[in-house]
N, C-alpha and C positions, 0 to 999 in steps of 0.2 A: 249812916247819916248822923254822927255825933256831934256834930256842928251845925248849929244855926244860923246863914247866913242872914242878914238884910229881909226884909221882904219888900216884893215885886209890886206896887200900886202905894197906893196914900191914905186912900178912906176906907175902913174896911166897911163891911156890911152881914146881914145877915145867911145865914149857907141854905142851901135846900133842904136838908135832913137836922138842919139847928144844932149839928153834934161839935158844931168848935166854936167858943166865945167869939165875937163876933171881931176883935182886935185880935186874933190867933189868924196863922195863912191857913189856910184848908188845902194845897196841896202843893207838894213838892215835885221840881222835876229836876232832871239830873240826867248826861249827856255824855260817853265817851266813845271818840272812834280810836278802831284798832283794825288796824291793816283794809281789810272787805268788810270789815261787821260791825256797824255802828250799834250801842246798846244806849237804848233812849229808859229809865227809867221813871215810873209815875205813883207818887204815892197822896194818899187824902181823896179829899171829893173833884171828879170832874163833872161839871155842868154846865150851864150856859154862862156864867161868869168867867170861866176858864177854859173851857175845850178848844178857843182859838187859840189859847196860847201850847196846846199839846198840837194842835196843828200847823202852825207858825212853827215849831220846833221840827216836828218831823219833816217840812217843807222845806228848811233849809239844809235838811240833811241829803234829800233829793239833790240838790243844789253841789253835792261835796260829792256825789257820786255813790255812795258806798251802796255795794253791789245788795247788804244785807242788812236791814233793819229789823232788829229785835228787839220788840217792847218789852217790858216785865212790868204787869200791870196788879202782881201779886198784893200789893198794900194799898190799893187802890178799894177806898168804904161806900163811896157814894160814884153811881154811874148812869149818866143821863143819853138821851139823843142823840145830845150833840157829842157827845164823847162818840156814839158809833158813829156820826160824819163824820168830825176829823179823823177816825183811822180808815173806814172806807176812802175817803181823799187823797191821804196816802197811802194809801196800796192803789188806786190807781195809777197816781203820778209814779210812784217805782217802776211798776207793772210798764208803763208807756216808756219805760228808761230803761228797760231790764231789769231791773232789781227784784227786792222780793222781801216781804214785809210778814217779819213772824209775833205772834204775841205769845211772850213766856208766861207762865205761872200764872192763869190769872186767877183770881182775889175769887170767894163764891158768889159775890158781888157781878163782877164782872162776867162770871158764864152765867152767872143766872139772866140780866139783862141782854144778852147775844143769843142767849139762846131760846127768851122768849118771841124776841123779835122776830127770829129766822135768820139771823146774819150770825151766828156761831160758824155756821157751814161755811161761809164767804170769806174765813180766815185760815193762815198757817196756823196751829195752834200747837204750842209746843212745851214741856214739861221742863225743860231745862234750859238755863241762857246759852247760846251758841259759845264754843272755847275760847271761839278770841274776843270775844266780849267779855271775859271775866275783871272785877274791880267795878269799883266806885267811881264816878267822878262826882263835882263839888256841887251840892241840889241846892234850887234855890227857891224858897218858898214862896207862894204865891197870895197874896191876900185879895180879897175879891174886893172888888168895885162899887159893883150894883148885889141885885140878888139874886139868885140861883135860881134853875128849873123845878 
């Protein structure tokens, strides 16, 4: 991600963990399908400022079919509640279409809060991006609104 596009909203605001100037996005996301395997990538903090918009993404990927969704939630610093709704939400909505929703790499961040919850278990969890998910596409950062969880 060596380009900074635009960012996603207008006012910024303060984050939950205070870790990005408050005029900085707090998280990037970034989106490519290939062939069966959609690779949704997330990086920065998800919280209640943003977890709709990782859900709103993964939802329209439902929407495109693709049999395989692979998160890579590796870069991901800050992880709230509502981050485990919207991926619980989509893995249901896959799960009811056939598909099948994996989460790559994730951040120590990330299994530490899944795995306190008990929702570690309720996930593909997987070490590597699926093959045909390899590459980048174009992330586009997200600046919050309101404030964080």
């Amino acid at each position: 991600m060596s380009q900074e596009p635009p960012g996603v909203g207008c006012r910024p605001g303060p984050t939950a963990s205070g870790s990005s100037p408050p005029d900085e996005p707090i998280m990037w996301l970034s989106c490519e399908v290939r062939g069966d395997v959609a690779r949704v990538t997330v990086a920065g903090e998800i919280d209640l400022s943003n977890a709709h918009l990782v859900a709103e993404l993964l939802e329209s990927i439902v929407v495109v079919r693709a049999p395989l969704v692979a998160v890579d939630l590796s870069a991901v610093t800050f992880f709230g509640a509502y981050g485990i709704s919207a991926l619980l939400r989509a893995q249901r909505q896959l799960t009811e279409r056939g598909g099948r929703l994996t989460l790559c790499q994730l951040s120590p961040v990330v299994r530490r809060v899944l795995d306190v919850t008990g929702t570690l278990t309720a996930f593909e969890v997987v070490e590597r991006t699926p093959v045909g998910a390899a590459g980048r596409g174009l992330a586009r950062p997200v600046i919050p609104i309101g404030t964080g969880s």
